[in-house]
ROLO-26946 format. One record per residue (C-alpha): z, y, x; residue in one letter. Coordinates in steps of 0.2 Angstrom, whole numbers, plus 5000, padded with zeros to 4 digits. Layout:
N
((Z, Y, X), 'A')
...
// end
This chain:
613
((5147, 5076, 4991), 'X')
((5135, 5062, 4995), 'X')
((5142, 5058, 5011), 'X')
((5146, 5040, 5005), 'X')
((5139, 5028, 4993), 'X')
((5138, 5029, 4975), 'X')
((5136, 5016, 4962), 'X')
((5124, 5016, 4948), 'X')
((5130, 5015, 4930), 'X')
((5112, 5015, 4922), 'X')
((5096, 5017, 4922), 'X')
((5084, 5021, 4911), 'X')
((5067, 5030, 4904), 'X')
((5072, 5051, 4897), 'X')
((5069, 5050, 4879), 'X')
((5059, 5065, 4872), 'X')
((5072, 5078, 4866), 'X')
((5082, 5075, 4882), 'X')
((5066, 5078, 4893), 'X')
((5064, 5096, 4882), 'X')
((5082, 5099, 4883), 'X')
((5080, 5098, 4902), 'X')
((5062, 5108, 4904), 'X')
((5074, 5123, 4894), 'X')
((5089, 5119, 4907), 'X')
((5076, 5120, 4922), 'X')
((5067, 5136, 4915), 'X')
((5086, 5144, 4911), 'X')
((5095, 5141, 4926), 'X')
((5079, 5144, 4937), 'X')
((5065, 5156, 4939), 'X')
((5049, 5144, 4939), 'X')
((5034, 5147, 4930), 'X')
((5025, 5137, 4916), 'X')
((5015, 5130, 4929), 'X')
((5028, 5126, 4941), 'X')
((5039, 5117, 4928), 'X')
((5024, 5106, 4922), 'X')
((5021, 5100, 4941), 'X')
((5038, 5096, 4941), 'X')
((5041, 5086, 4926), 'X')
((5023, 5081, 4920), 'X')
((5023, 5076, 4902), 'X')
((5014, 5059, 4908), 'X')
((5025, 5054, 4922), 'X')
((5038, 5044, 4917), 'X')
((5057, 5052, 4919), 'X')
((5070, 5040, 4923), 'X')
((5089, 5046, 4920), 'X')
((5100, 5037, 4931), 'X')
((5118, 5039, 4931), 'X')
((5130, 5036, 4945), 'X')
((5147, 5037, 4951), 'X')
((5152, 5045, 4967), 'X')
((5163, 5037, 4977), 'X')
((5180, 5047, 4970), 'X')
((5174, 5043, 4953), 'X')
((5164, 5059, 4948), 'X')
((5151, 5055, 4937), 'X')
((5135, 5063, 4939), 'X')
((5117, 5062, 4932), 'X')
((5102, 5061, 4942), 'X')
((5084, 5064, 4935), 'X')
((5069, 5054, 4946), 'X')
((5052, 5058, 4946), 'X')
((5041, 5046, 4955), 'X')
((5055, 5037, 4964), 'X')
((5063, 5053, 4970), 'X')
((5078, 5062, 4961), 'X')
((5072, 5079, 4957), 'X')
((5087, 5084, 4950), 'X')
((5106, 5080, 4950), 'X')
((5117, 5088, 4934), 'X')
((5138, 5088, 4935), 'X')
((5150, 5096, 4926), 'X')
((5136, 5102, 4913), 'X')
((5127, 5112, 4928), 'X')
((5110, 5106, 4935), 'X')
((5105, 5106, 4955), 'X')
((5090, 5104, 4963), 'X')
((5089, 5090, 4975), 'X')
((5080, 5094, 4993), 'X')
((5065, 5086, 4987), 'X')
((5060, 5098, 4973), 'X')
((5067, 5114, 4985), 'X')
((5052, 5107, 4999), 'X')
((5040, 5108, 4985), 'X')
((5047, 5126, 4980), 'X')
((5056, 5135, 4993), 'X')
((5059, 5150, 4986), 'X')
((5068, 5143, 4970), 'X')
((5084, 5148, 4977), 'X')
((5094, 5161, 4989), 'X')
((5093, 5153, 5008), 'X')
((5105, 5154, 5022), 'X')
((5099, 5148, 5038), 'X')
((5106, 5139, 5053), 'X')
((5105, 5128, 5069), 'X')
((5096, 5110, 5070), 'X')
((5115, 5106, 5078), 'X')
((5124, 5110, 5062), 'X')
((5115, 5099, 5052), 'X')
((5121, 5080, 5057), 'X')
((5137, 5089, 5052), 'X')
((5133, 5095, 5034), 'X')
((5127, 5077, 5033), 'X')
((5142, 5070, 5036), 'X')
((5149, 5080, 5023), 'X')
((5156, 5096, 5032), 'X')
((5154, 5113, 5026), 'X')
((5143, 5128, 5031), 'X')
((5155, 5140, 5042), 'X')
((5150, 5159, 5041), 'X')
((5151, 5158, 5061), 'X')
((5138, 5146, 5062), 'X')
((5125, 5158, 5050), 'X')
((5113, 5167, 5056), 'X')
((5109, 5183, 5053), 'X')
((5091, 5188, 5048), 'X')
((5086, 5205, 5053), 'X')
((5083, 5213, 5034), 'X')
((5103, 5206, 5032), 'X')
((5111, 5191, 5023), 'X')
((5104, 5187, 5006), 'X')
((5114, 5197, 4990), 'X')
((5124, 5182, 4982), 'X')
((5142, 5182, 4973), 'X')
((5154, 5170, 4974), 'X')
((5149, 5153, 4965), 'X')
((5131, 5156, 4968), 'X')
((5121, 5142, 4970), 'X')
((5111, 5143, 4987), 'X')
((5099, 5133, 4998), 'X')
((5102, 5130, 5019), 'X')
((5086, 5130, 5031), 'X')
((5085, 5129, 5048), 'X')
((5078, 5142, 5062), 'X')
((5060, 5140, 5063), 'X')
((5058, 5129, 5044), 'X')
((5057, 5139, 5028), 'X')
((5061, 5122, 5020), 'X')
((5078, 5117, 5015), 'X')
((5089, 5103, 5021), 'X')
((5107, 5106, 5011), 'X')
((5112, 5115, 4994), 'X')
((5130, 5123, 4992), 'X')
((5140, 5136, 4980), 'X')
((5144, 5153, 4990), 'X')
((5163, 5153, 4992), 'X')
((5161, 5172, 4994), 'X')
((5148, 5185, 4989), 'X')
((5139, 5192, 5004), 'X')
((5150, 5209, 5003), 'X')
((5165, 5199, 5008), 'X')
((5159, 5187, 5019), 'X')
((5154, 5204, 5032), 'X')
((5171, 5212, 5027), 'X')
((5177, 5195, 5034), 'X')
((5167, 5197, 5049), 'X')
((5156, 5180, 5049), 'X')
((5173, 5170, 5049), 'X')
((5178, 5157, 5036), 'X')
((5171, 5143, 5026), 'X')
((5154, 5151, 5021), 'X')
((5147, 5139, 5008), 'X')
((5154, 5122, 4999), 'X')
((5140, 5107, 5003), 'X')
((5134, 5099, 4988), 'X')
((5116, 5088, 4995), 'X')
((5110, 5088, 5012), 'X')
((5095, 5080, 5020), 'X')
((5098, 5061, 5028), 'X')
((5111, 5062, 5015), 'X')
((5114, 5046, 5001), 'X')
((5107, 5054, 4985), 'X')
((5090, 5058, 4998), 'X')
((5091, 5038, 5004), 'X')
((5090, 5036, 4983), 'X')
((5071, 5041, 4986), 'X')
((5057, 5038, 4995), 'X')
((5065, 5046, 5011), 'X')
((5053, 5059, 5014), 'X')
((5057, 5071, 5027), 'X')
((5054, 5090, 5025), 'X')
((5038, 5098, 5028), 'X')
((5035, 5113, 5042), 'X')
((5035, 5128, 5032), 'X')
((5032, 5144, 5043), 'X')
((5042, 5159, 5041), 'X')
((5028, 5174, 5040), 'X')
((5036, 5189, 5048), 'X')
((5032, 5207, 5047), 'X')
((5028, 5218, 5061), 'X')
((5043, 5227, 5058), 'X')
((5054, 5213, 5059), 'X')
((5046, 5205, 5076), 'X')
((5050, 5222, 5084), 'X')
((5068, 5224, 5075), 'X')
((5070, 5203, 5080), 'X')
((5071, 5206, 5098), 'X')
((5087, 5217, 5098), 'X')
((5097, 5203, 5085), 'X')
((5113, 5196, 5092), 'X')
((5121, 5182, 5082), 'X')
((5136, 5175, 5080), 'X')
((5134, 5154, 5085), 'X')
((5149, 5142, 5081), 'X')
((5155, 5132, 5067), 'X')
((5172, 5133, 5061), 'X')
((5185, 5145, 5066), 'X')
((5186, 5152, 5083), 'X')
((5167, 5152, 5086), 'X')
((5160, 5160, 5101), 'X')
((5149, 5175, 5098), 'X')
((5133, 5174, 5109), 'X')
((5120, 5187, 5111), 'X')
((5107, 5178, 5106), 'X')
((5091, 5185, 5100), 'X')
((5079, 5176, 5085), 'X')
((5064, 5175, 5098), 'X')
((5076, 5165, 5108), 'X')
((5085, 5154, 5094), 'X')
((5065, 5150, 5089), 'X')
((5060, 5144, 5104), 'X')
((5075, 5136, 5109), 'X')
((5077, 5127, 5095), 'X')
((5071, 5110, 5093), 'X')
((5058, 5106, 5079), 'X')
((5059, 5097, 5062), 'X')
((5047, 5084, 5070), 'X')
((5061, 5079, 5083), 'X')
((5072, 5074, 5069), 'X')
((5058, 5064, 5062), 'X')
((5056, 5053, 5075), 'X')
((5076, 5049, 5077), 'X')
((5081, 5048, 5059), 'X')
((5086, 5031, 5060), 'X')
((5098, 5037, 5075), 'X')
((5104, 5051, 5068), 'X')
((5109, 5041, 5051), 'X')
((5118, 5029, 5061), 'X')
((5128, 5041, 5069), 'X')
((5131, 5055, 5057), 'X')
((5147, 5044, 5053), 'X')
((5154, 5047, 5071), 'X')
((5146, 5063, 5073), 'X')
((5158, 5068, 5058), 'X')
((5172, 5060, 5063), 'X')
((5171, 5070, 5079), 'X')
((5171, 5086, 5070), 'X')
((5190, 5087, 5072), 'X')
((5198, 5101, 5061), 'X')
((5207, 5098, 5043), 'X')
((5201, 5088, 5028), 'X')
((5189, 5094, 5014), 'X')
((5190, 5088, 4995), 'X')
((5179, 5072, 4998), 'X')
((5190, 5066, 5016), 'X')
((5179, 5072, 5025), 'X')
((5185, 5081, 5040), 'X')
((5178, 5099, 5046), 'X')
((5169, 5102, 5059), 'X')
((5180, 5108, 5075), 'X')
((5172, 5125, 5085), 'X')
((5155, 5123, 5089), 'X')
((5148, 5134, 5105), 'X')
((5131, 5134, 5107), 'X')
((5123, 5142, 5122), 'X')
((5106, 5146, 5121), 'X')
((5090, 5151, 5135), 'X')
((5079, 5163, 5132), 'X')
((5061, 5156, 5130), 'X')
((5045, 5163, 5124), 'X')
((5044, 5159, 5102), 'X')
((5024, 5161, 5102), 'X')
((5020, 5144, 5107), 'X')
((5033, 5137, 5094), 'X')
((5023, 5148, 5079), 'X')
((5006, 5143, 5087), 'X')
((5008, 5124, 5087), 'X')
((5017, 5124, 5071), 'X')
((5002, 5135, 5061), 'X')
((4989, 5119, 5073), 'X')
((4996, 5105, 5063), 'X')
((4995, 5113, 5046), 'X')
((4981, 5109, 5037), 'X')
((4975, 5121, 5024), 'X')
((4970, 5117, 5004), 'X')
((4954, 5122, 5008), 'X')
((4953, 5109, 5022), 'X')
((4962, 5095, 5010), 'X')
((4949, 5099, 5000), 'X')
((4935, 5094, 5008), 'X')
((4942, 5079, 5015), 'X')
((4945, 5074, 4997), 'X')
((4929, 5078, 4992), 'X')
((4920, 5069, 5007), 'X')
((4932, 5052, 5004), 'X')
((4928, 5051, 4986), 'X')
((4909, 5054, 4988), 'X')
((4910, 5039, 5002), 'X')
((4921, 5026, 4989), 'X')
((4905, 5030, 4977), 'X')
((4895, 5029, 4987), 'X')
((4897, 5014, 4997), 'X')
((4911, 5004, 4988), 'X')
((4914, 5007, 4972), 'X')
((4901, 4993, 4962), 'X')
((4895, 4993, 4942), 'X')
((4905, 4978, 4939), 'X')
((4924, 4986, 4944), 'X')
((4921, 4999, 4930), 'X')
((4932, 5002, 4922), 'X')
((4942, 5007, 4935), 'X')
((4961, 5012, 4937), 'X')
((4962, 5030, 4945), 'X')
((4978, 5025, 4955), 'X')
((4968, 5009, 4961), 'X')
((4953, 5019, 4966), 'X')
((4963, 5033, 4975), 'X')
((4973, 5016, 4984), 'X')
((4958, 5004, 4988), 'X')
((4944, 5015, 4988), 'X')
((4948, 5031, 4993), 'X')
((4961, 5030, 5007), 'X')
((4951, 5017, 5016), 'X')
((4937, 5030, 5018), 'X')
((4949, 5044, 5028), 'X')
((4941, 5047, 5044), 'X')
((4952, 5039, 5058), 'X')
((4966, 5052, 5064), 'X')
((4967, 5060, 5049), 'X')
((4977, 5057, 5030), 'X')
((4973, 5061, 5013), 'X')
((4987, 5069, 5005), 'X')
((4984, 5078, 4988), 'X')
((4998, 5089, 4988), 'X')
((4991, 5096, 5001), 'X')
((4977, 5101, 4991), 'X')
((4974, 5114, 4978), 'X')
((4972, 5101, 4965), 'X')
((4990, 5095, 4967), 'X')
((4988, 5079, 4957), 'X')
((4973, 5066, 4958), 'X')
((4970, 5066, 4939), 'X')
((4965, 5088, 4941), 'X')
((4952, 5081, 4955), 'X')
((4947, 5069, 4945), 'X')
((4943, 5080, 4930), 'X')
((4935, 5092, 4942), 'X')
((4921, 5078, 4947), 'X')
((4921, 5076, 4930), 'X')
((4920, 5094, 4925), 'X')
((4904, 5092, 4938), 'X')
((4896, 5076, 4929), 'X')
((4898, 5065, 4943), 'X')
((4910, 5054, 4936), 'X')
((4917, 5050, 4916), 'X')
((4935, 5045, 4915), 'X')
((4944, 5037, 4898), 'X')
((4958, 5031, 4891), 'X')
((4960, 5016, 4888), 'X')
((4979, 5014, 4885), 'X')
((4991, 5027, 4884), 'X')
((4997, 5039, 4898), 'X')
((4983, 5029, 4909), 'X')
((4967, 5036, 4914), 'X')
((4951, 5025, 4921), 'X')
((4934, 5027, 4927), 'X')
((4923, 5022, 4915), 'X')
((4907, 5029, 4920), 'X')
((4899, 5035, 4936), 'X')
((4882, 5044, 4936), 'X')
((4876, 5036, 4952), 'X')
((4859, 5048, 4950), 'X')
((4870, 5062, 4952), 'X')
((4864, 5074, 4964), 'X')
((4877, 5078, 4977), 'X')
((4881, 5059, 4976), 'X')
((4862, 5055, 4982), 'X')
((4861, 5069, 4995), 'X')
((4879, 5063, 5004), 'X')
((4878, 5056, 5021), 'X')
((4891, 5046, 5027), 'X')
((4896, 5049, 5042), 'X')
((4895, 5041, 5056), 'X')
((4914, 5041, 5062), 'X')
((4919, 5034, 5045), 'X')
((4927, 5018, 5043), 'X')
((4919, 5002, 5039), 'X')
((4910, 4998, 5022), 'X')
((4919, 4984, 5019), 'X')
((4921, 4980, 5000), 'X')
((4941, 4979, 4995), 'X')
((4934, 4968, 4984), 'X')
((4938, 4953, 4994), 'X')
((4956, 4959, 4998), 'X')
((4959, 4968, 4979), 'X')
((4950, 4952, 4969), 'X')
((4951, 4936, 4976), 'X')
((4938, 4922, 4972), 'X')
((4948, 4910, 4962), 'X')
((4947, 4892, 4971), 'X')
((4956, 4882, 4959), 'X')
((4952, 4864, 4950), 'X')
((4964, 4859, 4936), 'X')
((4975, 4844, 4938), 'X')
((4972, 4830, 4928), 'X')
((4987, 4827, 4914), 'X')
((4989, 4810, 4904), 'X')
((5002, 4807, 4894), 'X')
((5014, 4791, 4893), 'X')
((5027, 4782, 4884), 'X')
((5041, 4773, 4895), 'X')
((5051, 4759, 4890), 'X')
((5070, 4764, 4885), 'X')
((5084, 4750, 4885), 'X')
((5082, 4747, 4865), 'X')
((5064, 4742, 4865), 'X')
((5066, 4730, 4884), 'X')
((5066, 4715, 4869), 'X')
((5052, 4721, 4860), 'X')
((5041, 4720, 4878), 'X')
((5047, 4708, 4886), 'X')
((5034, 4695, 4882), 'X')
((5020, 4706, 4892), 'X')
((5033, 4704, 4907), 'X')
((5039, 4724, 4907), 'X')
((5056, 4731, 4911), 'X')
((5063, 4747, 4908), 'X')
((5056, 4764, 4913), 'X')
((5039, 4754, 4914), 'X')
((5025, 4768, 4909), 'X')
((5011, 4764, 4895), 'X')
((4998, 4772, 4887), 'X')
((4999, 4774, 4866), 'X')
((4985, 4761, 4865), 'X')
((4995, 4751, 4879), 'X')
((5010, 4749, 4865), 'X')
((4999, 4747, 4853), 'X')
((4990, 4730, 4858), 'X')
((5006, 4723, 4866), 'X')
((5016, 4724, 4847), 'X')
((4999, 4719, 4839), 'X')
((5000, 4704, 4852), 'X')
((5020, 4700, 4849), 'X')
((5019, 4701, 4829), 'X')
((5003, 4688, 4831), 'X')
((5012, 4678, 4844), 'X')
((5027, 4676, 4831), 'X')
((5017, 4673, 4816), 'X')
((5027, 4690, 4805), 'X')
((5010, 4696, 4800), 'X')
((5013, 4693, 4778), 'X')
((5001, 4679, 4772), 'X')
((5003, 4689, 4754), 'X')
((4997, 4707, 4761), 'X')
((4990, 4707, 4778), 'X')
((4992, 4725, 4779), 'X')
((5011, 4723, 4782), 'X')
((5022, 4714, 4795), 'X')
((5039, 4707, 4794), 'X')
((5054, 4711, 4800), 'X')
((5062, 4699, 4813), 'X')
((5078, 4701, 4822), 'X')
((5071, 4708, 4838), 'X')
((5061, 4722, 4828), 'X')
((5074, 4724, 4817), 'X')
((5086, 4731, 4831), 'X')
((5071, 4740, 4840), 'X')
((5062, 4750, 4825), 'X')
((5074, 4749, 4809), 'X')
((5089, 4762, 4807), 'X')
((5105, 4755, 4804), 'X')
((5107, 4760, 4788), 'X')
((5090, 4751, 4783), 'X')
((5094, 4733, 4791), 'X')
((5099, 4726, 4774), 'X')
((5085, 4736, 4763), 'X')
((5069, 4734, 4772), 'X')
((5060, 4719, 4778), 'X')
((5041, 4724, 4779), 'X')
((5032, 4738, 4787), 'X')
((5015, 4743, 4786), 'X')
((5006, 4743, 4804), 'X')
((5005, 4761, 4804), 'X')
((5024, 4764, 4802), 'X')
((5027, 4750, 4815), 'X')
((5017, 4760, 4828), 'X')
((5022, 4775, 4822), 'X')
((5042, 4770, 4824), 'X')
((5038, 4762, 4841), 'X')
((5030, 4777, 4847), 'X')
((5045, 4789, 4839), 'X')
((5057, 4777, 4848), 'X')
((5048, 4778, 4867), 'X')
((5053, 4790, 4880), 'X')
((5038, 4804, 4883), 'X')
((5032, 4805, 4900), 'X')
((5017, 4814, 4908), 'X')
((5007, 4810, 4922), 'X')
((4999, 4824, 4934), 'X')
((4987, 4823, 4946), 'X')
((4980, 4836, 4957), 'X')
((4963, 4834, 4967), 'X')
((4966, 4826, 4984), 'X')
((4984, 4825, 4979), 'X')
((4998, 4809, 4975), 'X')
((4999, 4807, 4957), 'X')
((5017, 4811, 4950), 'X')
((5027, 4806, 4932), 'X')
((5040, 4817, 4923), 'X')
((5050, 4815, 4910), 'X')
((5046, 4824, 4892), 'X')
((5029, 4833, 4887), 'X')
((5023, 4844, 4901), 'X')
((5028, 4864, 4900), 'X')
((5014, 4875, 4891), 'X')
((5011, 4891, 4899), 'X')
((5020, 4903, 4888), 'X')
((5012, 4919, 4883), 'X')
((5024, 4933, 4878), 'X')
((5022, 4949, 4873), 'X')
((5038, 4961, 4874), 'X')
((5043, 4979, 4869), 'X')
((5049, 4990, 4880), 'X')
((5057, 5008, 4880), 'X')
((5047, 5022, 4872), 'X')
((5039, 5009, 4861), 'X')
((5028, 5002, 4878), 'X')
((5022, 4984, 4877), 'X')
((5021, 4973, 4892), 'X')
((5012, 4953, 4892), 'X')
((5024, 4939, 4901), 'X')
((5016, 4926, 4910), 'X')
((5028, 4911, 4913), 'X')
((5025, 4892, 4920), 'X')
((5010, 4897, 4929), 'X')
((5018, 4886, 4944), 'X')
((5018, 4867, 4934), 'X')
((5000, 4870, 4933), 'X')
((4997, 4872, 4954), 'X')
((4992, 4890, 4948), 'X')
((4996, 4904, 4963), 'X')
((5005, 4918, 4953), 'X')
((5000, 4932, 4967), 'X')
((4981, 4925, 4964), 'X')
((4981, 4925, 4946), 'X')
((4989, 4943, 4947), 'X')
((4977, 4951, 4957), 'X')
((4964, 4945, 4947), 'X')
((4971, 4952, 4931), 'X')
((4976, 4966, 4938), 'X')
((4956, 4968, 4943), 'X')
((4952, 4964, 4925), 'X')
((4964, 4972, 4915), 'X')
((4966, 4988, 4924), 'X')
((4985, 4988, 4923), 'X')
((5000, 4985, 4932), 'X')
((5006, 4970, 4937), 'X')
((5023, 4965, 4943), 'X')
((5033, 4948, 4948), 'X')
((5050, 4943, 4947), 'X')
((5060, 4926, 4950), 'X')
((5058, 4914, 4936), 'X')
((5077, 4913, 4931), 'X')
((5086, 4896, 4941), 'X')
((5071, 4897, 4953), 'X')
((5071, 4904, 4971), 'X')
((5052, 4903, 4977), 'X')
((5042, 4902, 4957), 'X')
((5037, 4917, 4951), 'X')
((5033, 4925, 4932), 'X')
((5020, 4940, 4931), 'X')
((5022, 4956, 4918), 'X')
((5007, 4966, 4914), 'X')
((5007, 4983, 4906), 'X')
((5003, 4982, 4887), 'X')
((4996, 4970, 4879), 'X')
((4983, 4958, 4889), 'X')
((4983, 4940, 4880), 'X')
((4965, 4944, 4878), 'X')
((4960, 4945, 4896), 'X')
((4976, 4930, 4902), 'X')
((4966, 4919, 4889), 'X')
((4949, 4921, 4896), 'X')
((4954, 4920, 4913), 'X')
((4964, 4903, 4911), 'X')
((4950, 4893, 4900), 'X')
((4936, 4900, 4907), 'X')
((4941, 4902, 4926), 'X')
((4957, 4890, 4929), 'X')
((4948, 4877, 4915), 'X')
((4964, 4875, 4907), 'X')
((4966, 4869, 4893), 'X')
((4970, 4879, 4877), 'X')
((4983, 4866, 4870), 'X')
((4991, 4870, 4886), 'X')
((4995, 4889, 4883), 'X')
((5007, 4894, 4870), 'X')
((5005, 4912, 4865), 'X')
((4986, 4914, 4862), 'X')
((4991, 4920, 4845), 'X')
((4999, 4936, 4850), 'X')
((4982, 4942, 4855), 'X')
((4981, 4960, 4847), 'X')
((4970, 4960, 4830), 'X')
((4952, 4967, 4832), 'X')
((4950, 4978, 4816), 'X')
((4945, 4994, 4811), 'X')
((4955, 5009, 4818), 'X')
((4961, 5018, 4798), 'X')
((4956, 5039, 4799), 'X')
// end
């Protein structure tokens, strides 16, 4: 069904009553506990309904977790994606197959009953329209979800022949490219005593399509001679460019999506010994308890030798990034699903549980070290050791020192065509550049050089033909034939082009036309009533927008992305999580020595007052 691309309507944050209407739809449709429904849709992770059309035009709903779709709803039914059945394998019924058969589900074929396996306790119980997951030999996790287009009592009375199930999502397929293109984990199938001694007399049936070939093929051998899931890893970006002609080879008649069916596939397969496959398998996996301790020794190290008073608070997705993953040993990875904690925030509250470390809330939804008891005993008696990586500080990389001096802005008048006459005398021209106290000697000078200062009332001036035409409306060239000195400067000034001058250290002064652009402060609202900070203009002011942003983002402890100023290709505007104009302000008067009549905005600071019980 996502053979092809699809396009996307929307995209947008679940509101609250959708995201309980869909914990009930999850709980109802599938048997997962309390537990296993809050690790999948945590009520402080953000849940983003995107809704798509497929490329006949079906509409269908997808729900992303964490940039991965989780689950897909259509036709008022929900599915789970191949991502949420790698964290839970046993959320649904599973039909297994061969490695081959799966560039061919990709490409949007079905699953042929000759091409099932048959495990030795028999072929799950399903009925027809039964929702069911497809793994392959020697992986408990699933790569495809498909409807049962025959309940298991009729697809033996049919003797393994016939479509088997209809392919919904597979692995390597488009809604799978929608996420973070994660590949499926090595899950080991346990099996009994019974069923190794009942596995070695198991013949199968190997084929896919009509006319399969039936083999004798034992599951020891299928498992040994079946490549791993790691194979597929390293040629993923292979086998996505040729699922197209993979599919197109498959040869026999047209599904509902136009995509053809796969022609008869024979398989031959060698006997091999299927320890040494379940041995290497059970060597790679590392156990919670082992995740554990690895997590416990990385985040003793960041305390120890990285973390510093002065980055407190600190942002626990900034400390597990910078601080913690940096102190992995070499040859190995820290990965906290791995773990029996699951999420960072339950370790976290686990070293707080133990005193070592204090963690608050500053904003909403996000959590920050505040306090670390550096006295703490386990934190004094842990040795580094000697294999770790190097103590460098991220603070060089994560805060970078601000090298900055602030241009130098004057601002100037220019001479238009109307007031050319007015200056003339002092031998200027048009577009010539002067300071307000420039214009203000040269018409002192003009009106003493042609006598128009009143002998009556020295505080006013009269009105000649060439100030007539350069300061007077038209409307008052009959009414008015004094001005006060002030209003003369005043209209002169009014009637000049602004222009600024800016002038970096070490740099060519440059003029432009019109008052120089503030930097505008902006505080915006988004969806579920979240405020954001926009930063815009930082670039008229020689100001390096990634700089500035890592520093704020140091400072403020929030997230900080860029976009494109609008009509620009290379200038860049900053958005901050919440609102920040307390900590922009300090940073840009005291650290960039801007100005404060050069930032517009520092108004929208938020109001320090008493919080009402």
């Amino acid at each position: 069904m996502f053979a092809k691309g699809f396009r996307v309507k929307s995209n947008s944050a679940i509101k609250g009553s959708d995201r309980r209407r869909l914990r009930t739809e999850i709980q109802t449709s599938f048997s997962l506990s309390a537990n296993q429904l809050s690790c999948l849709l945590p009520s402080k992770e953000d849940v983003n309904v995107v809704k798509i059309y497929l490329h006949k035009g079906e509409s269908v709903t997808v729900y992303v977790v964490n940039k991965n779709p989780i689950f897909f709803e259509m036709n008022k039914r929900i599915y789970p994606t191949v991502y949420t059945l790698w964290s839970y394998p046993d959320m649904l019924v599973s039909f297994t197959t061969w490695p081959a058969v799966l560039p061919k589900l990709v490409g949007g074929a079905d699953l042929m009953l000759p091409g099932v396996i048959l495990p030795p306790p028999g072929l799950p119980v399903v009925l027809q329209g039964d929702l069911c997951a497809i793994n392959l030999v020697g992986n408990r996790a699933p790569v495809a979800i498909g409807l049962a287009n025959m309940s298991t009592a009729e697809m033996l009375a049919a003797g393994m022949k016939g479509r088997g199930l209809t392919i919904l999502h597979a692995y390597l397929d488009q809604l799978w490219a929608f996420g973070e293109k994660m590949h499926p984990p090595v899950i080991v199938r346990e099996l009994s005593d019974q069923q190794e001694g009942e596995e070695e007399g198991m013949t199968e049936a190997v084929g896919v399509g009509n006319g399969a070939v039936n083999l004798p093929v034992t599951v020891s051998d299928a498992d040994a001679d079946t490549p791993d899931l790691g194979d597929l890893r390293l040629d993923v970006e292979t086998e996505q460019e040729g699922v197209t002609s993979r599919a197109s080879q498959a040869g026999a008649g047209a599904g509902d999506d136009g995509v053809e069916d796969p022609e008869t596939l024979s398989l031959t397969q060698t006997s091999t010994d299927a320890g040494s496959a379940r041995e290497a398998a059970h060597a790679v996996t590392t156990t919670p308890a082992q995740m554990d301790e690895l997590l416990h020794q990385c985040f003793l190290h960041a305390l120890k030798r990285k973390v510093k008073k002065a980055d407190l608070p600190l942002l626990t997705s900034t400390f597990l990034k910078m601080y913690m993953y940096p102190c992995c040993p070499e040859g190995r990875s820290v990965d906290i699903k791995k773990s029996s904690y699951k999420k960072l925030s339950r370790f976290l509250q686990a070293m707080q549980h133990k005193q070592i470390i204090q963690m608050r809330e500053f904003s909403k939804g996000v959590e920050s070290i505040a306090v670390v008891n550096w006295h703490h005993t386990e934190l004094r008696s842990f040795t580094v050791p000697e294999e770790a990586p190097g103590d460098e500080t991220p603070q060089a990389a994560s805060e970078t020192e601000v090298v900055y001096q602030p241009p130098e802005i004057c601002s100037y008048y220019s001479i238009p065509s109307r007031l050319v006459p007015l200056f003339q005398h002092a031998g200027l021209k048009k577009d010539a550049e002067l300071s307000s106290v420039d214009v203000k000697n040269i018409v002192t000078d003009y009106v003493k050089s042609n006598e128009l200062i009143d002998d009556c009332n020295k505080n006013y001036v009269i009105i000649n033909p060439t100030l007539c035409d350069c300061v007077l409306e038209p409307s008052e060239y009959h009414n008015v034939s004094k001005l006060k000195w002030d209003d003369l400067f005043t209209r002169c000034l009014q009637r000049l082009q602004k222009c600024h001058q800016v002038t970096f250290p070490g740099q060519r002064p440059f003029v432009r036309k019109g008052d120089i652009k503030a930097i505008i402060i902006d505080v915006a609202q988004r969806a579920s009533n979240k405020k954001v900070t926009l930063i815009k203009n930082l670039d008229v002011y020689g100001i390096d927008a990634q700089t500035f942003g890592n520093l704020l983002q140091q400072r403020a402890q929030a997230s900080v992305t860029y976009n494109t100023a609008p009509g620009t290709k290379d200038k860049l505007d900053l958005q901050i999580q919440g609102n920040q104009v307390h900590h922009i302000a300090k940073i840009l008067t005291e650290e960039y020595k801007i100005l404060s009549k050069y930032i517009e905005g520092l108004d929208k600071a938020p109001k320090v007052g008493k919080k009402r019980r």
